[in-house]
C-alpha positions as CSV (number, residue, x, y, z in Angstrom):
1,X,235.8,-7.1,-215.1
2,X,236.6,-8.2,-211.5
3,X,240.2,-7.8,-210.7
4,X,242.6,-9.6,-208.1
5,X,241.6,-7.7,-205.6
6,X,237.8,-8.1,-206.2
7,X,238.4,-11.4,-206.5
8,X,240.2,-11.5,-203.4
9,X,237.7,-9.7,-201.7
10,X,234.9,-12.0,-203.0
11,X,237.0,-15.0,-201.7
12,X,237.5,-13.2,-198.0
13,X,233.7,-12.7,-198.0
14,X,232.9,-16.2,-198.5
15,X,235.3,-17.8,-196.3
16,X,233.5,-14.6,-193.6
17,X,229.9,-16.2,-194.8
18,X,231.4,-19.5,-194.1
19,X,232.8,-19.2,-191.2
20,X,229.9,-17.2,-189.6
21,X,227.7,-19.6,-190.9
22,X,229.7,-22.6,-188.8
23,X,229.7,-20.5,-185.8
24,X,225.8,-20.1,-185.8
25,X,225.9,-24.1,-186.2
26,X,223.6,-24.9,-184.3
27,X,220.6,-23.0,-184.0
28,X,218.5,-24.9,-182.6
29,X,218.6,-28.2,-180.8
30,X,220.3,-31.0,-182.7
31,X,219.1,-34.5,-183.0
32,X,221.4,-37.2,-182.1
33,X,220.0,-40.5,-184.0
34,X,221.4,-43.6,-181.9
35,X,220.1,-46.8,-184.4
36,X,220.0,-49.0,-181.7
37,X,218.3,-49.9,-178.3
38,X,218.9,-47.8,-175.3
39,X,222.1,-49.3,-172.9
40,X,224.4,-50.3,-175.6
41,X,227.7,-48.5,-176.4
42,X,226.5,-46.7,-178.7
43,X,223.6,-45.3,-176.7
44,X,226.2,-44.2,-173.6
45,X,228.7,-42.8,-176.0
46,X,226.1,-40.5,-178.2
47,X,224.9,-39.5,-174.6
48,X,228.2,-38.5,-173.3
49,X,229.6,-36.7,-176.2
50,X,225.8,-35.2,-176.8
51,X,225.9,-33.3,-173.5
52,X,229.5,-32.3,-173.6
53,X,228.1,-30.2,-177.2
54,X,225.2,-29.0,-175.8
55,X,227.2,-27.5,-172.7
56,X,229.5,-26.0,-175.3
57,X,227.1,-24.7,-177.4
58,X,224.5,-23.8,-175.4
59,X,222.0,-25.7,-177.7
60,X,220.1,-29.0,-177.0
61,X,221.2,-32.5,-178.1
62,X,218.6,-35.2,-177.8
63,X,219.3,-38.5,-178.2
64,X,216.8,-40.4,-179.8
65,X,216.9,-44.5,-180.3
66,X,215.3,-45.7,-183.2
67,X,216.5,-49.2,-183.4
68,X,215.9,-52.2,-185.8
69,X,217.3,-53.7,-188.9
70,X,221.0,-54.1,-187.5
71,X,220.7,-50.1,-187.2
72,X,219.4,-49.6,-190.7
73,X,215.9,-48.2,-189.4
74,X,217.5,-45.3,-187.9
75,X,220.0,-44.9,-190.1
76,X,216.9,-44.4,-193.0
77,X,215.1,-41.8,-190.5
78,X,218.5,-39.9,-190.3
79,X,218.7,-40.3,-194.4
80,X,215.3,-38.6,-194.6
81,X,215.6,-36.0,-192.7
82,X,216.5,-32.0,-193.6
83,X,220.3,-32.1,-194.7
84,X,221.2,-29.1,-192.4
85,X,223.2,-30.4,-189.7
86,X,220.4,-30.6,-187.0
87,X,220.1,-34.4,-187.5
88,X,223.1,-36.3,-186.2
89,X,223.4,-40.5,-186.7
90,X,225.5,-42.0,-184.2
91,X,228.0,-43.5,-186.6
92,X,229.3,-47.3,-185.8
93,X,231.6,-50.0,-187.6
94,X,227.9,-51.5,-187.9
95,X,226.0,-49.6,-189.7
96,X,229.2,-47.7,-191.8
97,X,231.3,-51.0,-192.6
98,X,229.6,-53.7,-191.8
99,X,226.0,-53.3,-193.1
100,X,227.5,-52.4,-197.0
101,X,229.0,-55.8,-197.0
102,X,226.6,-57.7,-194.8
103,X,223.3,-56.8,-197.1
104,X,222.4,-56.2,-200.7
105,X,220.4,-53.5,-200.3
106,X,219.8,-51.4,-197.0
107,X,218.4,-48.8,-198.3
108,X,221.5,-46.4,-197.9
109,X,225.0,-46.2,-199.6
110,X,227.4,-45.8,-196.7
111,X,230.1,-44.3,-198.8
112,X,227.6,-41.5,-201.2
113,X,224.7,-40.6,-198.0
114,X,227.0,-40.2,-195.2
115,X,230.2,-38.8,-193.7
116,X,231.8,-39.9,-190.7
117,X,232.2,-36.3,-189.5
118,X,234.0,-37.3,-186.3
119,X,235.6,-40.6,-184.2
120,X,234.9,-41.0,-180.9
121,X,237.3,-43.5,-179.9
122,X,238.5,-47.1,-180.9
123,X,237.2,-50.3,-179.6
124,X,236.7,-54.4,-180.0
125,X,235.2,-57.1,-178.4
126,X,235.3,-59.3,-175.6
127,X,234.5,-63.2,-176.0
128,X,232.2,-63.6,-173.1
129,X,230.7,-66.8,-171.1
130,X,228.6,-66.4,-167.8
131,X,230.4,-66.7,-164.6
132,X,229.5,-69.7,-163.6
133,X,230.4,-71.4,-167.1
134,X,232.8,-74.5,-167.1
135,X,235.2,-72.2,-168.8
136,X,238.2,-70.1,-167.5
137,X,240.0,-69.9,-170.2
138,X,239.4,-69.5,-174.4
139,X,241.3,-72.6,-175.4
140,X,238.9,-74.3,-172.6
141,X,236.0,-73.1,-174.4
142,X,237.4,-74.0,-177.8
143,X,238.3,-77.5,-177.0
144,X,234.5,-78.2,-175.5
145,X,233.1,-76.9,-178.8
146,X,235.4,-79.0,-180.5
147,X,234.7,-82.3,-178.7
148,X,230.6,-81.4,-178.7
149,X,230.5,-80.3,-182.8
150,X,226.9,-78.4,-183.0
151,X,225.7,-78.7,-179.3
152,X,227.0,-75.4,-178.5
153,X,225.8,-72.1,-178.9
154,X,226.9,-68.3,-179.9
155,X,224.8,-65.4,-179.4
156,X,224.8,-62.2,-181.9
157,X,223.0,-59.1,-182.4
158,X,224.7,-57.0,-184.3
159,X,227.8,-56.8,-187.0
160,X,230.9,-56.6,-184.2
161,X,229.1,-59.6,-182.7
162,X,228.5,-61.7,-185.3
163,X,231.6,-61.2,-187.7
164,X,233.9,-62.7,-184.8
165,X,231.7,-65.6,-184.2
166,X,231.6,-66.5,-188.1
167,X,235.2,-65.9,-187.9
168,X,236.1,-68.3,-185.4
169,X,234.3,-70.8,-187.3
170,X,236.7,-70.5,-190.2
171,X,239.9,-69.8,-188.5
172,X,239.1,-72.7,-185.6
173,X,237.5,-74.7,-187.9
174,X,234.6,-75.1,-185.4
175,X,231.3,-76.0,-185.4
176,X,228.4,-74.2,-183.2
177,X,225.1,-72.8,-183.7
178,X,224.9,-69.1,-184.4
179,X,221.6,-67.3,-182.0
180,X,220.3,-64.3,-183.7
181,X,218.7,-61.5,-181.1
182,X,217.4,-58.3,-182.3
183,X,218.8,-56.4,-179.1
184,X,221.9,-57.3,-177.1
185,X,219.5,-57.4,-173.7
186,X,218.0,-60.4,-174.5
187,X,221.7,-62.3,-175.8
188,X,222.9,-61.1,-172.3
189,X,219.9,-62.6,-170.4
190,X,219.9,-65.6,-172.2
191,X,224.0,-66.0,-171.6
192,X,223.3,-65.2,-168.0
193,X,220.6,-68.4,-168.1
194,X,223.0,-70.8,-170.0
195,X,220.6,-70.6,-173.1
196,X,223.9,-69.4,-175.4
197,X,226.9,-70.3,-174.3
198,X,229.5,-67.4,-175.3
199,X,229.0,-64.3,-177.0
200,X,231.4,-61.5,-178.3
201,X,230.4,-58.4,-177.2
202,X,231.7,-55.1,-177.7
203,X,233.5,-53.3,-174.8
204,X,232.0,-50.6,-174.0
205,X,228.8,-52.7,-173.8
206,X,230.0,-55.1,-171.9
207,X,231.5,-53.0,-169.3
208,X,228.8,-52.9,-167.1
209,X,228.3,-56.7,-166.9
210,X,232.0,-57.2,-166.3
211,X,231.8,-55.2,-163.5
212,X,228.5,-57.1,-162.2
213,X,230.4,-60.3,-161.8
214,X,227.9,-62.3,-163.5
215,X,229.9,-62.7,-166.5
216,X,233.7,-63.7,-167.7
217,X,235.8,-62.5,-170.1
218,X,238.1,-65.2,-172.0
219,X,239.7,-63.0,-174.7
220,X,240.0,-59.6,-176.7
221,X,239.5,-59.3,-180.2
222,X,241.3,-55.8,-180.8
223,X,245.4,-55.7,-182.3
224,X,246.0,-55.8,-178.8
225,X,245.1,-57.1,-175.5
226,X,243.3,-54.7,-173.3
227,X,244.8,-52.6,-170.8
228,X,241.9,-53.3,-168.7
229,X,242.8,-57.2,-168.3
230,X,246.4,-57.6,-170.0
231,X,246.7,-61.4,-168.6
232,X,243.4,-61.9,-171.4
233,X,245.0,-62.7,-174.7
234,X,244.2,-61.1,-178.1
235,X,242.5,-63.7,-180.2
236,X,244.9,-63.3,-182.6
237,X,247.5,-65.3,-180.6
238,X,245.4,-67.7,-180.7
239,X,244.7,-67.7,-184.4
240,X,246.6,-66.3,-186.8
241,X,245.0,-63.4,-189.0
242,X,241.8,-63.3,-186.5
243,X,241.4,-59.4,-185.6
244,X,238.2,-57.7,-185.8
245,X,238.0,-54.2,-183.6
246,X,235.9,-50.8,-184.4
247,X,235.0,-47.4,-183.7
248,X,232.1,-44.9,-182.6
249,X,231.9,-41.7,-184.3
250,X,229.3,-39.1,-185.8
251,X,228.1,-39.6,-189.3
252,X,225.8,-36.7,-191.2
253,X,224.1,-36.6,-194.2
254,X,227.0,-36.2,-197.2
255,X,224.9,-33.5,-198.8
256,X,225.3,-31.1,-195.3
257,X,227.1,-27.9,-196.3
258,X,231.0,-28.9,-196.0
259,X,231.2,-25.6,-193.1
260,X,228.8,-27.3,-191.0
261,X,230.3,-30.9,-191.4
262,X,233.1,-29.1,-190.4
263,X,231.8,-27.3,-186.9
264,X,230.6,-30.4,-186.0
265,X,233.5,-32.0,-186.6
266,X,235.2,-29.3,-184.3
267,X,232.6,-29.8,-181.8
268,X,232.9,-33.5,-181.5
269,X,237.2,-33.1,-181.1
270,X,236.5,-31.1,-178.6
271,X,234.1,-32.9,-176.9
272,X,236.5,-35.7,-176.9
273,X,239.4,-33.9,-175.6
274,X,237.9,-33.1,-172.6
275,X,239.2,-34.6,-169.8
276,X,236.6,-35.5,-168.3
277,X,235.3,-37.3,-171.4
278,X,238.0,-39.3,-172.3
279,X,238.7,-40.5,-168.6
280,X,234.7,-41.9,-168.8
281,X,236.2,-42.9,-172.6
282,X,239.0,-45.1,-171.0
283,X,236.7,-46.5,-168.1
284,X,234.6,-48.2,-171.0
285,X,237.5,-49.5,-172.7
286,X,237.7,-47.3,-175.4
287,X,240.9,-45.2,-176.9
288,X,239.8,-41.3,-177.0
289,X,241.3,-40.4,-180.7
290,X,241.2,-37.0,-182.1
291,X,240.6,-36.7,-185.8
292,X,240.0,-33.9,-188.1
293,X,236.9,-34.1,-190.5
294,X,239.7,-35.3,-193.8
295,X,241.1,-37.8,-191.1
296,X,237.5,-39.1,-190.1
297,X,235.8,-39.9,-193.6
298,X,239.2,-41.2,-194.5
299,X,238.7,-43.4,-191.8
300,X,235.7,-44.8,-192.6
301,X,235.9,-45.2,-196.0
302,X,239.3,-47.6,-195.0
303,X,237.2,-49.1,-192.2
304,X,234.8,-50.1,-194.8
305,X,237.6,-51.5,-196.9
306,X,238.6,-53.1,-194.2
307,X,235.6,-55.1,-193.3
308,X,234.4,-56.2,-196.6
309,X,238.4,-58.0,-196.8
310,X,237.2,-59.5,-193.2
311,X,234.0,-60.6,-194.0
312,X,235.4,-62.5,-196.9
313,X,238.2,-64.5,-194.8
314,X,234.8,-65.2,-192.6
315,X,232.5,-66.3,-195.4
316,X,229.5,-64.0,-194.5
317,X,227.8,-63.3,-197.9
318,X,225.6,-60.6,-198.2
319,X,221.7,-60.9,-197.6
């Protein structure tokens, strides 16, 4: 018979074997899984956070896009790979609350294959035109859809882009044609050439085209305006109940061991503490956040919650 102190020397052992297993975490380069093209915020985020680890742990981290299927093509590869911590999938509001509302089947359970094992930072969109559009303002733009029903058009290429488009149809009671584009390159192009006409696109991704000139932002979909440009205003005072904003994070496979889930999850705080990292953070208008690995799959179980109540209000049924 084991007594308390064998038992409490078996339970110091294992918390020994688990914590030295953690520290060897990782021991060999680490795949970072971005499930969508190159240049979009996901991409630059996985990259930033990616080297910060890898100078902390001496280990490589390669990113690697596999994009297609509004992110579910990579999100599969990630799914199929060893569960031992080695294969990281970027983790966005797409493919971790959007996607289990948006389709019937894609070929993953957000909630039972993965864990959001760490947030990067929080985010939204901006409504966008090109600069040389009619437009200065979002009531501008509102009232020229309004007085052309159908003629004008919205570009979308992922979830955050096309749930506030659908919801501006509802709330506004608008009317506009919705342009699908498999990669936000080709949306952006075709805004640029007056193809589409506006187009919400996430911050951090539409930072660099801000800062080109060649494009104008009329308004902020976040809780908040942006600190960025505070004289935009928050689409929600414009339209009551109209909020739609998101996050970037880490996911893993759920059936990981829970000591590695939880090294990486210290890894990616952080990563995300550094200075350095959350000043770049910041410069693509996204708010650094610091969450434990309880706090992070919390998180995106209630962001999931969350955007299956907003894609109702939108009237986006599942495919």
């Amino acid at each position: 018979m084991i007594g308390r102190r064998g038992i409490l020397a078996l339970g110091g052992a294992a918390a020994f074997a688990g914590q030295a297993r953690a520290a060897a975490w990782p021991l060999r380069p680490v795949r970072i899984v971005v499930p969508f093209a190159a240049g979009g915020s996901s991409d630059i985020c996985a990259r930033l956070v990616g080297r910060q680890m890898q100078s902390a742990t001496g280990q490589g981290f390669v990113v690697e896009n596999i994009a297609g299927g509004n992110g579910v093509v990579g999100t599969l590869a990630v799914l199929q790979a060893p569960a031992d911590g080695h294969t990281l999938l970027l983790g966005a509001t797409t493919t971790f609350s959007v996607n289990p509302h948006l389709m019937r089947n894609p070929g993953y359970d957000a909630e039972r294959d993965f864990a959001l094992v760490g947030v990067f930072g929080l985010t939204s969109s901006y409504l966008m035109v090109a600069a040389d559009s009619p437009w200065r303002t979002a009531q501008k733009l509102f009232a020229a859809i309004r007085a052309q029903p159908g003629k004008l058009n919205s570009a979308w290429f992922n979830g955050s882009s096309r749930i506030p488009a659908a919801l501006l149809k509802r709330v506004a009671k608008l009317e506009f044609e919705e342009v699908s584009y498999k990669i936000v390159g080709n949306a952006i192009t075709d805004l640029m050439s007056g193809q589409v006409q506006f187009c919400y696109i996430d911050m951090v991704a539409a930072d660099a085209h801000l800062n080109s000139g060649k494009f104008r932002a009329l308004a902020v979909t976040g809780p908040q305006r942006s600190a960025r440009f505070p004289d935009l205003p928050a689409m929600r005072e414009l339209y009551e109940g109209f909020e739609t904003s998101g996050y970037l994070g880490m996911g893993i496979r759920s059936a990981v061991a829970p000591d590695i889930q939880r090294e990486v999850n210290r890894q990616i705080t952080a990563a995300v503490q550094e200075p350095e990292i959350s000043r770049r953070l910041r410069e693509m208008s996204m708010d650094p956040v610091s969450m434990d690995l309880e706090s992070s799959i919390a998180y995106g179980h209630s962001e999931r919650e969350k955007y299956g109540r907003i894609m109702r209000m939108a009237g986006i049924e599942p495919e």
